[in-house]
N, C-alpha and C positions, 0 to 999 in steps of 0.2 A: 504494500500500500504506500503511495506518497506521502510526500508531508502534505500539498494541498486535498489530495482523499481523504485523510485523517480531520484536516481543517473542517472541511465539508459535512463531513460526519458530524463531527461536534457543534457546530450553526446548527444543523438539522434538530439537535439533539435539545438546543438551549429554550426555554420557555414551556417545554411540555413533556411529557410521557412521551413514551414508545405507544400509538394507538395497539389496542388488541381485537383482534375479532371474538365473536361470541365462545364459551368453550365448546360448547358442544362443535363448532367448526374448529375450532383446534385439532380435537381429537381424528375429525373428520380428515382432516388435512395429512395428518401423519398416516391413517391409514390408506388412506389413498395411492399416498406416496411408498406405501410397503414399509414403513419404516416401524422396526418395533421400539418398544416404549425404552429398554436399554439402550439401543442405538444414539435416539436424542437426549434422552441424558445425558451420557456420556461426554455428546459432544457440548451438551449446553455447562459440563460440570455438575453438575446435580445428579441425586438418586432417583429411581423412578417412581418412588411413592411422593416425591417430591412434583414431579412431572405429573402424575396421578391427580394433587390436586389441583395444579393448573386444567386440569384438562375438566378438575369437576365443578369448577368456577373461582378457585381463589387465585389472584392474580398477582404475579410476581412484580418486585419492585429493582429499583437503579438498575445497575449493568447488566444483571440477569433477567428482567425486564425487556431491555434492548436489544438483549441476544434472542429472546426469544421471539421477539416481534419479527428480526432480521430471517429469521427463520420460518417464520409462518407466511411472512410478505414471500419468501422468497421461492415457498412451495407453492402457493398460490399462482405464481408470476409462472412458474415451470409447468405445471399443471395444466394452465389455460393454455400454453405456446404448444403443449402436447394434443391439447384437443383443437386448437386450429391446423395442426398439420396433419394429424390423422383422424375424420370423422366418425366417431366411433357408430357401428354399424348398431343398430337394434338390436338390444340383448333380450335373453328371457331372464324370468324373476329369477334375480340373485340366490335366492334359499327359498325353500318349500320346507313344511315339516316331511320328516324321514319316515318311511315306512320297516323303516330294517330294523333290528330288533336293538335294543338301548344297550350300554355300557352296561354292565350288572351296579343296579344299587343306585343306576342315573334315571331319572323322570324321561318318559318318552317325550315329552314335549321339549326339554332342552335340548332334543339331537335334531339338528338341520343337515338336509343335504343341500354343497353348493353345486351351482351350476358349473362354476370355476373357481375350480383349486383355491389353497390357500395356503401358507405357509403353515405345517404344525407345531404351537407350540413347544413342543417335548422335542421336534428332531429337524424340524426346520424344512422338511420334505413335501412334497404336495400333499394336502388331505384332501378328501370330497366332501366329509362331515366337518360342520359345528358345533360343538358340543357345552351348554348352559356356557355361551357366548365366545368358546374359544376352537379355532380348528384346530383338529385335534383328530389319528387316527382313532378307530371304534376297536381294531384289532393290534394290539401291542405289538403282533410279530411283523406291522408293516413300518414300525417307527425304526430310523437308521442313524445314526449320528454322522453321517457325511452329510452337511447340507449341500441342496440344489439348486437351481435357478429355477425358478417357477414359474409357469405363464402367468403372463401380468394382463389382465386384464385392459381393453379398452377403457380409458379415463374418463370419468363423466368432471361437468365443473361442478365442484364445490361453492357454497355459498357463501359471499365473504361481505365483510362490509366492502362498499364502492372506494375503489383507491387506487391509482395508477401504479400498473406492475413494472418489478425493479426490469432495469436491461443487466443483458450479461457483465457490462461493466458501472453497475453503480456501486459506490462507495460503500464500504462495510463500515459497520457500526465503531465508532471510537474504542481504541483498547483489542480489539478483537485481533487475533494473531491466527496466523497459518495452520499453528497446531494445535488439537485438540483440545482442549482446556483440560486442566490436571484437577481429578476430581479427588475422593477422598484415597485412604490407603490402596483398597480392594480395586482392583481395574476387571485383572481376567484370573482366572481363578480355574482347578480341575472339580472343586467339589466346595462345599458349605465347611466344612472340616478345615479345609485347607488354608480358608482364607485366615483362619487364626493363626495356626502353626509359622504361614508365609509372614505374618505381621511379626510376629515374635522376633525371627529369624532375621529380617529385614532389621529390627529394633539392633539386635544383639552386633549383629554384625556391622551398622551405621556408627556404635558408639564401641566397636574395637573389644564387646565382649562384657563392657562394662553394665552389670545386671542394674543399679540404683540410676543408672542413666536412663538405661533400656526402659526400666520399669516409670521413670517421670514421665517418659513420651509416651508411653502405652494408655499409660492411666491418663493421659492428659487425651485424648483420640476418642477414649474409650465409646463415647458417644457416638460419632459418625462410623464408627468400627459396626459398631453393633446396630444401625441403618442397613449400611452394606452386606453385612450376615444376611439381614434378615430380606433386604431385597433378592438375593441369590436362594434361600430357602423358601420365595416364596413364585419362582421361576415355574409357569406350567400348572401354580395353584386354578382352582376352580373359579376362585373367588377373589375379587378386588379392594383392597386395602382402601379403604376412605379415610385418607388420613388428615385433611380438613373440614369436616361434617359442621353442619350448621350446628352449634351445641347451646341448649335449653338452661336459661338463668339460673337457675338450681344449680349447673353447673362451673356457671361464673364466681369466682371469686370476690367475697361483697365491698372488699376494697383491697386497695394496693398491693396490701399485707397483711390481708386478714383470708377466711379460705371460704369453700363454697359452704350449701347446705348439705351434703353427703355423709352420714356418720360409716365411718368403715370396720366398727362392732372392733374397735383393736384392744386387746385383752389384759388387763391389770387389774388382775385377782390375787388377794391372796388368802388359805385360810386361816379363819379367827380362831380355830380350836381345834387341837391335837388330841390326841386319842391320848389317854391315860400313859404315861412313862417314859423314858428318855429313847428318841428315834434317832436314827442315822439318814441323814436326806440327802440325794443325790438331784442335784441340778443339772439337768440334759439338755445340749447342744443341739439341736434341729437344724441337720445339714441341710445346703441350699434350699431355702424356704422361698424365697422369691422364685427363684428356678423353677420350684416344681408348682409354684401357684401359677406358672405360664399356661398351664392345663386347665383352663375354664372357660365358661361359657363366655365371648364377647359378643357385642354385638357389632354385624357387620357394616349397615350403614350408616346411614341417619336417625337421627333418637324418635321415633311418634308417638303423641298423647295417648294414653286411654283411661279411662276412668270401668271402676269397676273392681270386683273380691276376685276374681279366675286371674289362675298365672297358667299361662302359655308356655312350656317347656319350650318348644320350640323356639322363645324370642329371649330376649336377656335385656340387662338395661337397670335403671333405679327406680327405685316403689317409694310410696310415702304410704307406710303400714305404722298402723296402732301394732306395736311388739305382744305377745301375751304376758299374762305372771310369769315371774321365776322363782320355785316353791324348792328351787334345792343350790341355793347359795353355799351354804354350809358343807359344801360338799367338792361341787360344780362349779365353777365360773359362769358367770349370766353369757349365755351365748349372743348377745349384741354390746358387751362390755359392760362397764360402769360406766351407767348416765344416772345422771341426778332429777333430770326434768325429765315428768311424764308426758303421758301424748305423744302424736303422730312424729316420726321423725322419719328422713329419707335413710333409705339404704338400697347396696346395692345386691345383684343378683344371687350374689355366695351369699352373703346373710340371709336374705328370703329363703332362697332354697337350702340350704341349714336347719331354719324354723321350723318351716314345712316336713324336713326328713326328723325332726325332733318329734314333731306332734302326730308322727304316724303311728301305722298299728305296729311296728318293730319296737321305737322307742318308750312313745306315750308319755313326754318326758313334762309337756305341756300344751297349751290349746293352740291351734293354728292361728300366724298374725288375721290382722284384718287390712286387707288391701284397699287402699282408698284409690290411686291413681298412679299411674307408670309413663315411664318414657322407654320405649324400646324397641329394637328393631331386629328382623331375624338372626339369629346365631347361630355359631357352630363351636365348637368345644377344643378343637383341632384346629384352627386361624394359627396358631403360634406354636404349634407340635414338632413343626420340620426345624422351626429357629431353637427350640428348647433342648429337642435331642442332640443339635449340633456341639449346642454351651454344653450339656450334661457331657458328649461322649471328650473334649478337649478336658473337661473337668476332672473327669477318671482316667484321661491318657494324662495329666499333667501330674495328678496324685500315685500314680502309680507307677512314673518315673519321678518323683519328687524333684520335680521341677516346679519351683513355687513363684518364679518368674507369672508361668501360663496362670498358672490358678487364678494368682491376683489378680491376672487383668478379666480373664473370664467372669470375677465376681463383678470387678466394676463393669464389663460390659452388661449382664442384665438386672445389676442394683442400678445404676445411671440409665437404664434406657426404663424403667418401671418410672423413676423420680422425675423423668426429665420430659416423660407424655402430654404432660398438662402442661400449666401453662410459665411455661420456662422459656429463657431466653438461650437456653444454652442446648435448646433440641427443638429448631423452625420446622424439622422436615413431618416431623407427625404430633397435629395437635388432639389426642382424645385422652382428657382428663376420666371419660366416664371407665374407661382401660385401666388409667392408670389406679381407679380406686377401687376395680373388680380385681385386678389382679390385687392389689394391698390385701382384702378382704378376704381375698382365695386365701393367701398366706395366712391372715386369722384365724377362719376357719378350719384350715387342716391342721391347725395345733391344736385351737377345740376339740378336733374329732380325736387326738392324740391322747388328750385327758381323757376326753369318755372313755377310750381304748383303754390307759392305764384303770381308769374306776373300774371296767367291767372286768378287768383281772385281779382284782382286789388290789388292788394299789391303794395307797392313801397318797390323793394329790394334794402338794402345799403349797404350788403357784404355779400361775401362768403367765405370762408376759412375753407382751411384744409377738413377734411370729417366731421365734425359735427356742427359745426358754419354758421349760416343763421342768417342775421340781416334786419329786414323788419319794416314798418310805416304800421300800420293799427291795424283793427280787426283781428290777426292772429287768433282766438279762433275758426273763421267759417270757417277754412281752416284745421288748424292740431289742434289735438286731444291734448289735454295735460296730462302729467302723464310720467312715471316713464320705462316702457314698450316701446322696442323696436318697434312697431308703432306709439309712441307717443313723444311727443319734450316737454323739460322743460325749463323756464327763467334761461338765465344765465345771464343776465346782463340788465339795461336797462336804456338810459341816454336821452339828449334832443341835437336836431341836427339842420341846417338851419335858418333861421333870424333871430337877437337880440339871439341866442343860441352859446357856444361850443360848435363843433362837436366831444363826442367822440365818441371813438371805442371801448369800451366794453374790455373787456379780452380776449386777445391771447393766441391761443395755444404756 
């Protein structure tokens, strides 16, 4: 580019925005153009849940803004010069529903046949099927990992706002360089696994081996690291990441630094009274708890009202429920924590369905909440399965070479991507607070259900806190498994409690 192209650019640039067309033509546009959602990342710098939510209407600001505008004008401009020099001839309807028989386990209505080909997500090869919006083969033995060229369809024009298209030589946007923009660590990668190991490796070896080096940069990354995981484990998914969703006041913070309405039931019990004579109390470690609360029901889109007592398995989201009694304090931890104020309070989907698994015919432990009103939209339980087993299996390959470099960073990559959902300045790419407080909750809850575990083997439980901390009197060793591994619970502390004893309490979080 010249010095006067660059000048040009920058006049162009001074007094306004970069105009954008509507998103739904955004998205338009890249498909059009074959282009998948990694590809313009990449080159725009950004992740593709990032791109995701440009494409579902939040629109990007300064340079990245301009880059993307440059971009969109510039498919646009190519696009139309392609349909005036080849008239595309009369096609037939793009997709019909399919009459061949469905994926196992896939709705027949999610499976289209196209008329022409498509690129498969999973191998990159021609598909003839669509599958709940992606093409996609129907038979696994025709997916190949050599991608092909694939007939490209006659171009139709896309709808764009009216605007004069660029010529092959106008000025590229200010700052804009030849090569591709340098996005986070992860570029290209053999597998979800790897992208850790590769980061490490890169760390150790940039700073000559030095680990408290290695480890400032890792931990300092840890955020966009754990983006790019989980863009790569989510490669081929069914299902689209909304990761700027219109989100419902309840879930705004009611000022600056104050937080929203959501109570996330988080557990600081302890009991008031020991059983007759001096006990020995072992306070248990609850490995990777944020980890394994990656396993719960999210909700995949946008949050919708409803009013009414029925919870929908099928949907997930936060409830404003009247909690019932809790008639075994003395024993138990209140399964929505210690609240002081009575009445209706919000919570999220792990709480409710907790209550609900409490007040069934197994438990009977107490009466079912009362559901007054919800925000929630369909779920799947699996959204963050592929990202979760990645963290786990680097967690037991880094434990089991005592490599504590990896660990580290593995904890901060998904303690900092749970913290950093909401609304934080230090993680733009995915804004859902209402995530960030089901997973918290998840974590709660499976420490609850730990206590009940330890009560129903006779334990005597004598606290709970926080999501990893259980303090119990017995044989715990015929209950939980010990060891190092996110199934398994390690000693953190252990003192003597009840007659002629100090009670203490072990180490706080």
């Amino acid at each position: 580019m010249s010095d006067f192209d660059a000048i040009d650019s920058l006049l162009d640039a001074v007094g306004h925005e970069a105009e954008l067309p509507p998103h739904q033509v955004r998205r338009e546009l890249r498909e059009r153009a074959r282009l998948s959602k990694a590809q313009v990342a990449r080159a725009l710098g950004v992740s593709p849940s990032t791109l995701s939510g440009w494409e579902g209407g939040r629109d990007p600001a300064g340079e990245a803004r301009t880059k993307y505008a440059y971009l969109l004008d510039g498919l646009n401009a190519k696009l139309a010069t392609e349909i005036e020099a080849e008239p595309a001839e009369e096609q037939p309807v793009a997709a019909v529903t399919s009459t061949s028989s469905p994926v196992p386990g896939q709705d027949e209505d999610d499976v289209e046949l196209l008329a022409v080909p498509e690129p498969c997500v999973l191998c990159g090869r021609p598909a003839e099927q669509r599958v709940a919006g992606f093409a996609q083969h129907l038979d696994p033995s025709d997916c190949q990992t050599t991608p092909v060229e694939t007939p490209k369809p006659p171009p139709t024009a896309p709808s764009v706002q009216a605007q004069e298209p660029r010529t092959a030589h106008s000025p590229r946007p200010a700052g804009r360089k030849d090569t591709v923009p340098r996005g986070r660590a992860f570029q290209e990668s053999s597998g979800p696994a790897d992208l850790i190991h590769e980061a490490v490796h890169a760390a150790l070896a940039e700073h000559r081996g030095d680990v408290e080096a290695a480890s400032a940069v890792l931990l300092k990354r840890a955020i966009p690291d754990a983006m790019r995981l989980l863009d790569e484990t989510r490669k081929g998914a069914r299902y689209d990441v909304i990761a700027h969703p219109q989100i419902p006041d309840i879930l705004r913070k009611q000022t600056s630094k104050g937080a929203d309405q959501i109570w996330e039931a988080r557990p600081k019990w302890t009991r008031t009274e020991l059983p007759p004579g001096k006990h020995e109390v072992t306070a248990l470690d609850i490995n990777g708890a944020y980890l394994s609360a990656l396993k719960t029901h999210l909700p995949l889109g946008q949050l919708e009202h409803s009013t009414g007592f029925a919870h929908d398995r099928r949907r997930a989201g936060v409830h404003l429920i009247t909690p019932p009694a809790w008639d075994h304090d003395a024993v138990l931890p209140n399964p929505i924590g210690q609240r002081d104020e009575p009445g209706p309070l919000w919570v999220t989907e792990p709480t409710l369905r907790l209550l609900l698994r409490l007040s069934g015919p197994k438990h009977r432990l107490c009466k079912p909440p009362e559901i007054h009103e919800s925000y929630t939209s369909g779920a799947t339980e699996n959204l963050l399965e592929k990202f979760r087993i990645a963290l786990k299996d680097a967690r037991d390959t880094a434990i089991a070479d005592g490599d504590e470099l990896t660990l580290e960073y593995v904890k901060a990559m998904y303690s900092k991507f749970v913290s950093t959902m909401g609304e934080s300045n230090y993680n733009r790419e995915l804004y859902r607070p209402d995530w960030m407080h089901i997973i918290r909750s998840q974590a709660f809850a499976n420490l609850w259900m730990k206590a009940l575990k330890a009560h129903d083997a006779s334990l005597t439980v004598v606290r709970a806190m926080g999501t990893d901390e259980l303090h119990v009197i017995g044989d715990w060793r015929r209950v939980f498994p010990e060891g190092r591994s996110v199934t398994e619970v390690k000693v953190k502390d252990a003192y003597s409690a009840g007659t002629d004893a100090e009670a203490g309490t072990g180490e706080e979080q």
